[in-house]
Structures are given as structure tokens and as C-alpha cells.
Backbone as CSV, one residue per row, in Angstrom:
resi,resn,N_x,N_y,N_z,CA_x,CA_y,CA_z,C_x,C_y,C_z
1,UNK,3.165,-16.321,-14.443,1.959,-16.836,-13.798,1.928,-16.363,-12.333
2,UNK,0.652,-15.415,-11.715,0.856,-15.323,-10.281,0.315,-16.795,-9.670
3,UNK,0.892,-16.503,-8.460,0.829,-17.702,-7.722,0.014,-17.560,-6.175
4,UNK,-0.597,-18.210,-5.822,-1.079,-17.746,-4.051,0.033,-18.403,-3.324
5,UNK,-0.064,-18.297,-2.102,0.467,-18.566,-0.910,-0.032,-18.020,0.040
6,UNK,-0.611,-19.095,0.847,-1.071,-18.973,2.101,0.290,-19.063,3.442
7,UNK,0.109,-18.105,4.338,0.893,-18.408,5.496,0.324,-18.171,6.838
8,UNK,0.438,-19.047,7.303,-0.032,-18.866,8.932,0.759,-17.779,10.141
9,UNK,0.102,-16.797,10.651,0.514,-16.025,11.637,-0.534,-16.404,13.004
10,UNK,0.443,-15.351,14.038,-0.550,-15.503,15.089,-1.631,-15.034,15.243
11,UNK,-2.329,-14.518,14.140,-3.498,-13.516,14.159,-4.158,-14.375,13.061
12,UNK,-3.580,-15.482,12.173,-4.269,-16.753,11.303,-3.996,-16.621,10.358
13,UNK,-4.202,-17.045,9.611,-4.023,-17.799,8.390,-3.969,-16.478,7.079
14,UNK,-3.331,-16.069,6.653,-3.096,-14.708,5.445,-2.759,-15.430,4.617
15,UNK,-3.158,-14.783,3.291,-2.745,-14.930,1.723,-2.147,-14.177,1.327
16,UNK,-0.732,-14.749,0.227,-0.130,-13.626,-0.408,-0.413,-14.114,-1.855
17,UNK,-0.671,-13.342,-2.999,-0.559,-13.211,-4.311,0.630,-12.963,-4.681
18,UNK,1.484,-13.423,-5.520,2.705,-13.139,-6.173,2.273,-12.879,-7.495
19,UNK,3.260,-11.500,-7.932,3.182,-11.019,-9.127,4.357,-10.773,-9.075
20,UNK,5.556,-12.351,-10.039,6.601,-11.703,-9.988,6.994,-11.048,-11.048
21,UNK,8.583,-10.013,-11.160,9.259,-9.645,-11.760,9.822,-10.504,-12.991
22,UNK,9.629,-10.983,-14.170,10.386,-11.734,-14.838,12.255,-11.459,-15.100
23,UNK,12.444,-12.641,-14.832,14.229,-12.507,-14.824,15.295,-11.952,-15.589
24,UNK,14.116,-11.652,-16.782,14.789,-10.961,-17.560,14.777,-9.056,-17.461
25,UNK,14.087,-8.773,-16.410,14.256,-7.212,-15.698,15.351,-7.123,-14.755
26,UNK,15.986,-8.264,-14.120,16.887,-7.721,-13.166,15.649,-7.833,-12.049
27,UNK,15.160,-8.519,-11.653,14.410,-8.273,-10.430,15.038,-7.472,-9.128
28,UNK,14.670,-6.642,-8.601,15.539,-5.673,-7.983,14.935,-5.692,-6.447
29,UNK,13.400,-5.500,-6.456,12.830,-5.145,-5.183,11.844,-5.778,-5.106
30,UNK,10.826,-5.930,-4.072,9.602,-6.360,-3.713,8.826,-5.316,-3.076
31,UNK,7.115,-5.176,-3.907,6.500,-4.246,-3.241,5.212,-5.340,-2.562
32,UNK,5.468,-5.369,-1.008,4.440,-5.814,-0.636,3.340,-4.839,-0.173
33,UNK,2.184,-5.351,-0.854,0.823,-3.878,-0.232,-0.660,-4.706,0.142
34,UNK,-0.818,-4.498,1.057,-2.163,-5.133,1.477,-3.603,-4.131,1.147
35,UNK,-4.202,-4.252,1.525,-5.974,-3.887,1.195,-6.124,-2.791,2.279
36,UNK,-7.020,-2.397,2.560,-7.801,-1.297,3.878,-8.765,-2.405,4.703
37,UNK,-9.240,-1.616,5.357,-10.561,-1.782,6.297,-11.650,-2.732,5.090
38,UNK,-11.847,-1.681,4.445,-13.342,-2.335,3.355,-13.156,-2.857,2.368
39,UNK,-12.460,-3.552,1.978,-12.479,-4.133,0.838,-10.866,-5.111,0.724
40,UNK,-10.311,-6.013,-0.432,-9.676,-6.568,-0.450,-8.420,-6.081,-1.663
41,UNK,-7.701,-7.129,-2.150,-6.442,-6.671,-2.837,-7.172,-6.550,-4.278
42,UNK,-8.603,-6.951,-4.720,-9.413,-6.136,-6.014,-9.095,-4.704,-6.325
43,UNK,-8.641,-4.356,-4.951,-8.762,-2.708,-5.230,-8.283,-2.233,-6.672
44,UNK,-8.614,-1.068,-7.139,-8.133,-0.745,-8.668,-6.256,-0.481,-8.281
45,UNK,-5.876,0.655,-7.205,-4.850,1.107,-7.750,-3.739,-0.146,-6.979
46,UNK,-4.194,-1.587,-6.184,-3.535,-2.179,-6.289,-3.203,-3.514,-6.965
47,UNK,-4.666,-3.313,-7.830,-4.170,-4.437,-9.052,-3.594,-3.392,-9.990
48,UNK,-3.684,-2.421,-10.186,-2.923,-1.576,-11.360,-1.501,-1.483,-10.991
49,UNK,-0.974,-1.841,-9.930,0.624,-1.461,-9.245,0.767,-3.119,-10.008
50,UNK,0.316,-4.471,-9.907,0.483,-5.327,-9.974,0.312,-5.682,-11.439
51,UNK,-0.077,-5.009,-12.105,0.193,-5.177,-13.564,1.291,-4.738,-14.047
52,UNK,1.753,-3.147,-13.680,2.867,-2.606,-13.835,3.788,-2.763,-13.817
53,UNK,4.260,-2.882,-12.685,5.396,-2.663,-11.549,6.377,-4.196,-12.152
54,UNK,5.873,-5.046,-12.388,6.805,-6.248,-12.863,7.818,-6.431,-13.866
55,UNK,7.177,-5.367,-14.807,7.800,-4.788,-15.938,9.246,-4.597,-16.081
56,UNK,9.202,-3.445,-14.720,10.084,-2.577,-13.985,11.217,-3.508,-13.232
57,UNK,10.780,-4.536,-12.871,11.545,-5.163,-11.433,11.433,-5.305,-10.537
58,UNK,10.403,-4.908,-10.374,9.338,-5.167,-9.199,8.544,-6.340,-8.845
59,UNK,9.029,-7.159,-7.926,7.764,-8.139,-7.985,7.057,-7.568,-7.131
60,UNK,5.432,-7.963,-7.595,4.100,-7.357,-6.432,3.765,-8.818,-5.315
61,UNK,3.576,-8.558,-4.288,2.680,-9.202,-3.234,1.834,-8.541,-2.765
62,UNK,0.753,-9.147,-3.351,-0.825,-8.509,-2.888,-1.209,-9.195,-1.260
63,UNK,-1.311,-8.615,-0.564,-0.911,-9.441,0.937,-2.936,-9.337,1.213
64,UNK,-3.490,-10.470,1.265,-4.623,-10.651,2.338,-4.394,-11.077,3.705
65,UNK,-4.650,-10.094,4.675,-4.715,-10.269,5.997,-5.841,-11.570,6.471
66,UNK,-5.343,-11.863,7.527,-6.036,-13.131,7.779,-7.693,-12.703,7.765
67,UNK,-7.864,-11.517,8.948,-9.509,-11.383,8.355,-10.032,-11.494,7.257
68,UNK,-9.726,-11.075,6.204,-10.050,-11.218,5.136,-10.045,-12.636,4.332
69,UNK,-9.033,-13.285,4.643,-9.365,-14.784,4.503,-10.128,-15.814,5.082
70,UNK,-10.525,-15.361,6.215,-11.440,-15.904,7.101,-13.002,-15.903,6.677
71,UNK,-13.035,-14.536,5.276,-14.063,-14.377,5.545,-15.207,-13.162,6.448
72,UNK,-14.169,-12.819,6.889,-14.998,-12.054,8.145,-15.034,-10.657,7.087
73,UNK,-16.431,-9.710,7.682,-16.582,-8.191,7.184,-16.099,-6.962,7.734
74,UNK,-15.213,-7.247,9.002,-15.299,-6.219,9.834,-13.537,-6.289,10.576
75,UNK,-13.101,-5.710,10.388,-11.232,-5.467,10.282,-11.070,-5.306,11.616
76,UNK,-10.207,-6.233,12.176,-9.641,-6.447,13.566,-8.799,-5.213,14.001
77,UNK,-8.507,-5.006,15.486,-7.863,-4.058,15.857,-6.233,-3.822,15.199
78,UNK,-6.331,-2.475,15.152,-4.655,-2.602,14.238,-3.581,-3.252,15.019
79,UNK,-3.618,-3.594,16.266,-2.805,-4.401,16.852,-2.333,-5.876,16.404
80,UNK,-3.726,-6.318,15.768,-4.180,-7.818,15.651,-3.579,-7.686,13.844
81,UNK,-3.618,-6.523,13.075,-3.597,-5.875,11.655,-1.991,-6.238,12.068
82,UNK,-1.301,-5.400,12.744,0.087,-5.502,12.659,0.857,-7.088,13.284
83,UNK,-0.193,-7.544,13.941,0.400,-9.276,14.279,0.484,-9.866,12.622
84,UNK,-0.543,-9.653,12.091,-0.592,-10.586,11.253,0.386,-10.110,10.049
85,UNK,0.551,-8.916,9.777,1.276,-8.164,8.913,2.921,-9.483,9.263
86,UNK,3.588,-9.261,10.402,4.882,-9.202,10.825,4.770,-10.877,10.484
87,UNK,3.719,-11.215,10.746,3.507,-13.220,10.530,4.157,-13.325,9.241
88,UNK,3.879,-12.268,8.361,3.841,-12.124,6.893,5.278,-12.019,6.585
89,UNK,6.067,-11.421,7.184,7.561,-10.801,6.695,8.213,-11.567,6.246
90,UNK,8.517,-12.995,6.733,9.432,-13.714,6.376,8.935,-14.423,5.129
91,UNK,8.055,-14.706,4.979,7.846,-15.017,3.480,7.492,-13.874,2.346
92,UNK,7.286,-12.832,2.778,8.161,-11.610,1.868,9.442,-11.427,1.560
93,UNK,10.056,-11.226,2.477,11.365,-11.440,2.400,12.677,-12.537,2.169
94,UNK,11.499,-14.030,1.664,11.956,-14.459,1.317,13.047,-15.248,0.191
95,UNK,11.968,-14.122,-1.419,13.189,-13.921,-2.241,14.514,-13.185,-2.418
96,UNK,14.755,-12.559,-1.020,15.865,-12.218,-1.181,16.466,-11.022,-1.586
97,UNK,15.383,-10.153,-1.731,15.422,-8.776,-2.481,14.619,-7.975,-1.363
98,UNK,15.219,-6.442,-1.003,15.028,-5.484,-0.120,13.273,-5.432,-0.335
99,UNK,12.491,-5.312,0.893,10.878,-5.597,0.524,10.210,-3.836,0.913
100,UNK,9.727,-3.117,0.140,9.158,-2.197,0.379,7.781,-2.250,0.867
101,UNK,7.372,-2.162,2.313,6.234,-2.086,2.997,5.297,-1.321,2.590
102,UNK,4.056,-1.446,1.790,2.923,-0.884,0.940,1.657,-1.401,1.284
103,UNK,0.991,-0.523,1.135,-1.015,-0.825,1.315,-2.093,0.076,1.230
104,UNK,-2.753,0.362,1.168,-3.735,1.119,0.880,-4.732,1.281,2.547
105,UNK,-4.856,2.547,2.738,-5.896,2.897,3.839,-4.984,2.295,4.911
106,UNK,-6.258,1.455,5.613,-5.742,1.048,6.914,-4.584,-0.089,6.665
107,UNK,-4.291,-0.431,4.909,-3.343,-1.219,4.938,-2.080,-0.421,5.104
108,UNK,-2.064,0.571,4.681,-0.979,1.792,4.659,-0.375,2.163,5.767
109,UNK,-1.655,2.320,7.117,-1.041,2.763,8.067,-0.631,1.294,9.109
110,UNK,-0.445,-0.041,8.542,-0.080,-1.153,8.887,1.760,-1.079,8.980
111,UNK,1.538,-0.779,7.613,3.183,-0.420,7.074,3.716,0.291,7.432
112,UNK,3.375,1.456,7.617,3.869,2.550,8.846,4.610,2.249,10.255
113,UNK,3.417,1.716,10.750,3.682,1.520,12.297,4.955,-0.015,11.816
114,UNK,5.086,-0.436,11.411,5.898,-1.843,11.075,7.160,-1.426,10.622
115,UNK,7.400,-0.506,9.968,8.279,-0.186,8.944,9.458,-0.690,9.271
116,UNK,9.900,0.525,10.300,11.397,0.193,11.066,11.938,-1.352,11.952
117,UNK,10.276,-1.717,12.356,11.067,-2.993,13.268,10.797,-4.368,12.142
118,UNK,10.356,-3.695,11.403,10.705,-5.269,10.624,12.046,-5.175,9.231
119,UNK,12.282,-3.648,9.412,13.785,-3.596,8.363,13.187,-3.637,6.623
120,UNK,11.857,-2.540,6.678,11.360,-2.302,5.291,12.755,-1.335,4.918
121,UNK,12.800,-1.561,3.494,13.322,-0.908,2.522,13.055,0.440,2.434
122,UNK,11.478,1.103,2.445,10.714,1.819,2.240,9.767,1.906,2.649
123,UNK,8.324,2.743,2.462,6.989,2.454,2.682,5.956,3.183,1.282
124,UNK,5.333,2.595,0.912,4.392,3.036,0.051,2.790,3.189,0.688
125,UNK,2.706,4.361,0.893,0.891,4.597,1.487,0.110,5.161,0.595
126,UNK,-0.719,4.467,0.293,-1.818,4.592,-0.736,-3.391,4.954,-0.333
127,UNK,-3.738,6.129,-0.251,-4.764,6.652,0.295,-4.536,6.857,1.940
128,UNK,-3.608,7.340,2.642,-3.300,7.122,4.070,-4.482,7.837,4.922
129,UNK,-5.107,6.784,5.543,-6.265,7.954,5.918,-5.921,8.892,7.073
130,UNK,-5.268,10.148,6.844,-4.950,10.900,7.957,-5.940,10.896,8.971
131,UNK,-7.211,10.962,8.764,-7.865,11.213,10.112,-9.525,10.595,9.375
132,UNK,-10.397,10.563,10.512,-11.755,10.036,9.792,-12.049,11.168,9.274
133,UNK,-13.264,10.679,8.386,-14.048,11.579,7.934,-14.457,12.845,8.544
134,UNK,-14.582,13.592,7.950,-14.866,14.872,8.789,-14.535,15.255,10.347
135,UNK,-13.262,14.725,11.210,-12.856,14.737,12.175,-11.218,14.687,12.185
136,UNK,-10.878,16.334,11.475,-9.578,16.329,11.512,-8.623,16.543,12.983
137,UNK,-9.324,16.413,13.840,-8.856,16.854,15.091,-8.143,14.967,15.266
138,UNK,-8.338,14.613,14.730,-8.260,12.650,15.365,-7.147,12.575,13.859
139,UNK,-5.900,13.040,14.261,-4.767,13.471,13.353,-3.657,11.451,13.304
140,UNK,-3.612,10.786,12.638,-2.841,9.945,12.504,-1.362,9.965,12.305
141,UNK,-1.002,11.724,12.085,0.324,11.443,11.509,1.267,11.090,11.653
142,UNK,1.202,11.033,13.342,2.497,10.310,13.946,3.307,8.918,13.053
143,UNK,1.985,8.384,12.552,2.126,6.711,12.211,2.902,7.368,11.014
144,UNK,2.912,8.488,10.015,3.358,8.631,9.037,4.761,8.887,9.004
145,UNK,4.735,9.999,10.041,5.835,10.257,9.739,6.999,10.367,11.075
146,UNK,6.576,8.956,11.683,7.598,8.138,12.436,8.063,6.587,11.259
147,UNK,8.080,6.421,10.233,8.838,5.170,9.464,9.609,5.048,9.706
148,UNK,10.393,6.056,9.429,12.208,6.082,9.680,12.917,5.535,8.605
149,UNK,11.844,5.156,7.413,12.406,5.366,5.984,11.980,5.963,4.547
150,UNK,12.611,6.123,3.673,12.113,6.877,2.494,10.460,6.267,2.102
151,UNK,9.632,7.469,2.254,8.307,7.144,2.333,7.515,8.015,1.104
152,UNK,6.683,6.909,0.328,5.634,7.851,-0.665,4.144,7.860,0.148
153,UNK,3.808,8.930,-0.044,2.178,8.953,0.024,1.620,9.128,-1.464
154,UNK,0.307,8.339,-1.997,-0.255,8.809,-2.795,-1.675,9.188,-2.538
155,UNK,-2.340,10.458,-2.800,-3.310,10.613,-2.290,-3.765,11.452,-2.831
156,UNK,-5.817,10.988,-2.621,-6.620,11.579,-4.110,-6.447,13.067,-3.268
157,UNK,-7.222,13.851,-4.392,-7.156,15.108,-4.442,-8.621,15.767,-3.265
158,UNK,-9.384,14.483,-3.374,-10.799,14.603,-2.655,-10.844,13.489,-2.098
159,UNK,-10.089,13.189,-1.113,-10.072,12.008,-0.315,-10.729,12.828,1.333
160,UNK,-11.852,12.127,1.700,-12.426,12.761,2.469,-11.727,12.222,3.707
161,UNK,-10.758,11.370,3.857,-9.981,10.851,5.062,-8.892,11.540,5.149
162,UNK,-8.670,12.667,4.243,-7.459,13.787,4.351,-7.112,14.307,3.054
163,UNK,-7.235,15.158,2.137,-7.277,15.658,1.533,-5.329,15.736,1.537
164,UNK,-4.708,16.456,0.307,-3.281,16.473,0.288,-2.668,17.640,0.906
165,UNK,-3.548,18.630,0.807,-3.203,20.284,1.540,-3.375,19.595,3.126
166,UNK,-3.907,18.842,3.558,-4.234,18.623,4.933,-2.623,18.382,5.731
167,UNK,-1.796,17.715,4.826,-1.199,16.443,5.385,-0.087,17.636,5.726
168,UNK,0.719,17.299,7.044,1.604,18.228,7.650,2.847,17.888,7.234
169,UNK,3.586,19.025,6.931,5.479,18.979,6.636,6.448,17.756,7.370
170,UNK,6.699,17.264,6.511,7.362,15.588,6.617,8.400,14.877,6.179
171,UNK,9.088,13.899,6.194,10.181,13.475,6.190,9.344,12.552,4.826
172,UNK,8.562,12.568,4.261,8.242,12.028,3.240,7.843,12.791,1.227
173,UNK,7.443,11.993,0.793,7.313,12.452,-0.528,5.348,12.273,-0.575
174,UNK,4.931,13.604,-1.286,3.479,13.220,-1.571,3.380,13.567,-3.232
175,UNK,2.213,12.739,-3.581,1.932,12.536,-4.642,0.046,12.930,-4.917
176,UNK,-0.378,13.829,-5.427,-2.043,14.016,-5.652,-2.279,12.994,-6.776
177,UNK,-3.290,13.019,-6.578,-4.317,12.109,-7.872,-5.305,12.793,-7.871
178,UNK,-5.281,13.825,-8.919,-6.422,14.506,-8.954,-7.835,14.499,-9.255
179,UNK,-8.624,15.174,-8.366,-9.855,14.776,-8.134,-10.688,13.385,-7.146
180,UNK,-9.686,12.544,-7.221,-9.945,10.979,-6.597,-10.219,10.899,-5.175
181,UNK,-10.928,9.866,-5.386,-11.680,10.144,-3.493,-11.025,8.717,-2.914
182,UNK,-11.275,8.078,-1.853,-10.462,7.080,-0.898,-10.216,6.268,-1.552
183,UNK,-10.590,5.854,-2.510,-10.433,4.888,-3.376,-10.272,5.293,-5.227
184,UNK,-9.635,6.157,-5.264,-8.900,7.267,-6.710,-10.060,6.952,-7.554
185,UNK,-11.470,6.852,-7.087,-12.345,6.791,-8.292,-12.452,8.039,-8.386
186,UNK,-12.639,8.758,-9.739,-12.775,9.934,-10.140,-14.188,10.266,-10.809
187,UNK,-14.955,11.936,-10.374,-16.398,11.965,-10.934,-16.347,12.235,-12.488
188,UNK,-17.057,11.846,-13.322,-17.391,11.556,-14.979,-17.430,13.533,-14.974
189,UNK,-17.486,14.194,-14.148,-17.391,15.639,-15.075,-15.952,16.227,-14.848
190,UNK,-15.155,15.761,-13.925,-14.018,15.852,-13.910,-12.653,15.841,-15.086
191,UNK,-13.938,14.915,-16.388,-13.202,14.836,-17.565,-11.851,14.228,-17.975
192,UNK,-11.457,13.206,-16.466,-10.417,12.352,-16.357,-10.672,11.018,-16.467
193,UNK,-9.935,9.982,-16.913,-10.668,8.546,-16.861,-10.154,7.836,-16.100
194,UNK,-10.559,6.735,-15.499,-9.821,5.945,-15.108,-8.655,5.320,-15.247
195,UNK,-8.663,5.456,-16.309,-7.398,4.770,-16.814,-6.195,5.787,-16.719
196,UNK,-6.792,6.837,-16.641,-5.573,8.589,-16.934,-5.097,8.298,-15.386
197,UNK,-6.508,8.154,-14.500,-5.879,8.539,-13.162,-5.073,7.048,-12.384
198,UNK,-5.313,6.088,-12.896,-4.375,4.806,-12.912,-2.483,5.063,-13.329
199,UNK,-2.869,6.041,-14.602,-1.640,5.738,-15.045,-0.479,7.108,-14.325
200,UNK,-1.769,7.927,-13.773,-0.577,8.770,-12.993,-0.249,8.305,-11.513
201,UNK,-1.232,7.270,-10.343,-0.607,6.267,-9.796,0.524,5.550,-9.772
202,UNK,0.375,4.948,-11.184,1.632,3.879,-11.054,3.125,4.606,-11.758
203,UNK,2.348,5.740,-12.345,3.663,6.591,-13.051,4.437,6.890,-11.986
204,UNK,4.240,7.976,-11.009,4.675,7.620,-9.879,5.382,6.892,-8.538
205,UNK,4.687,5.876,-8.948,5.236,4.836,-7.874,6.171,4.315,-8.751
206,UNK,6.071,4.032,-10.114,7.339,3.366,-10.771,8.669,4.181,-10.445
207,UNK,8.727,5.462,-10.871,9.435,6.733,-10.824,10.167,6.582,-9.149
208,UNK,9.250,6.599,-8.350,10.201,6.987,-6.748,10.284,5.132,-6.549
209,UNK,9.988,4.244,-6.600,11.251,2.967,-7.035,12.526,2.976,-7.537
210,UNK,12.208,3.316,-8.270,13.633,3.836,-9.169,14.581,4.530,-8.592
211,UNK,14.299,5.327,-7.868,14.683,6.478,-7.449,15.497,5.349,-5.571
212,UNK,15.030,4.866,-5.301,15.359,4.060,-4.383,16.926,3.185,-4.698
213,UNK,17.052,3.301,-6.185,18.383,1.929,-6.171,19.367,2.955,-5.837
């Protein structure tokens, strides 16, 4: 059964979703991954990590940032993103198992900048938006590839926030999803389904978990 939990930071009040590992996997790790800028933990490829991944040994925490519980439409400065993130740690880290820092978009590059001073395991970035839209000169990668630990990127093939040829030589692992745009939806002539490009997501992310013990 997932469970909520609300916790209070200095940036307010966040929700976590638990999707745990059942005890009979050996529960091993925790992947915590929050949402982006536009939207919440609905996202497809992070309820699809949260179906998966439990299987494995993984428990999921779907992390809502306090904006988003508030209600509000419009995503606070990443300063205020990373207060509330770190509010979050200790009740991640509270079962006791190494917590791999994960999120999608601007949740991704949360985990980044956090990685090292809060003692992630890892980082999982899911759609990392290297740079805005059509303004590759406004380069993010520092945030990437300063973690200072074993790091996945997964990223569509037509992600207009950085494409995978974009992304510069790194102390990390990348992963395409082909064809998929900021959010791995894929176009109907592409002749891939959703479900194909879901299952090479989490194929993936199960795979470099693993690869972590």
C-alpha cells in the first residue's frame, strides 16, 4: 500500500508518496525523485519508475515540493527548490537504506546541485534540461556534472531543452529515449508506444541500480 507523508521544511510544507520495496526483495535502496517546473509526480516516467522499481528493491518516493502542495502554478526560485528539497532528506533517509537523489527537469537539476552536501548515494536526472529552449548558449552543465557521484541521465531523443548529442563529455552515464520530447511522449508516426518507450526508461534505470550494489 503507498502511503503519503507530509513534512514541513523551511520553504513549507512538502509531500512524500511512498512506494515501498516489499521485504521479501531485500530492500536495498531508495529512489527519491521529485516533479519539474510544470507539472507534478503524475508524470508518466515517474509513476512508471514507481511501479517498477519495487519489484527490484527499490523503494520509490515521489517527493512534492512544497509549491506544489500549496497549490501554487508557478515554481519558486531553485534556491527556495533546494531549501525545501534538503527539509526533505531526513525523512528520506529515514529507512535506513543509501537514498539515490532523482527528479525530472527542474526536479533533476534540484538533485544535482544537492547531491554531495546532503550524502546522496547517486543521482538520477530525468529529462535534465541542459539549457532553455532554443538558447543553447545558457549551458546548465556545471549542475551536472559537479555531483560528485555516480550519475544517470535519461534523455528523450527530441527533448527541445537539450537533445543527447548536445550534452558535453562527463563523469556521468547517458541514456536516449528515442524520439521523446521533455516529457518522453513520443509522435504516433514514430511507430513506438508508450508503453515501448516506458519500458526502455525503467529498463535502464533498473539496470544502472543494480549496477550501484
Amino acid at each position: 500500500m503507498n502511503r503519503e507523508q507530509n513534512v514541513q521544511t523551511d520553504a513549507g510544507e512538502a509531500r512524500i508518496t511512498w512506494f515501498r520495496a516489499p521485504a521479501s526483495t531485500e530492500p536495498r535502496l531508495v529512489l527519491a525523485a521529485s516533479h519539474g517546473a510544470g507539472g507534478g509526480i503524475e508524470a508518466r516516467d515517474l509513476q512508471a519508475l514507481a511501479a517498477v522499481l519495487p519489484a527490484h528493491g527499490v523503494t520509490v518516493a515521489l517527493v512534492e515540493q512544497p509549491w506544489r502542495v500549496a497549490g501554487k502554478k508557478v515554481a519558486p526560485a531553485p534556491k527556495t527548490l533546494d531549501t525545501g528539497w534538503r527539509g526533505l532528506w531526513p525523512a528520506l533517509a529515514a529507512p535506513g537504506l543509501p537514498v539515490v537523489a532523482g527528479g525530472r527537469s527542474a526536479g533533476a537539476r534540484v538533485a544535482c546541485r544537492t547531491a554531495a552536501g546532503l550524502g546522496a548515494a547517486a543521482v538520477l536526472a530525468l529529462s535534465f534540461p541542459l539549457h532553455p529552449p532554443g538558447k543553447p548558449e545558457r549551458s546548465r552543465a556545471d549542475e551536472l556534472l559537479s555531483t560528485g557521484v555516480p550519475t544517470l541521465v535519461v534523455q528523450g531523443g527530441n527533448d527541445p531543452f537539450g537533445r543527447p548529442e548536445e550534452f558535453p563529455p562527463g563523469p556521468y552515464e547517458l541514456v536516449e529515449v528515442a524520439y521523446g520530447d521533455h516529457g518522453f511522449a513520443v509522435p504516433k508516426r514514430s511507430g513506438v508506444s508508450e508503453a515501448q518507450t516506458m519500458d526502455v526508461l525503467t529498463g535502464a534505470v533498473t539496470g544502472w541500480l543494480t549496477s550501484l550494489r
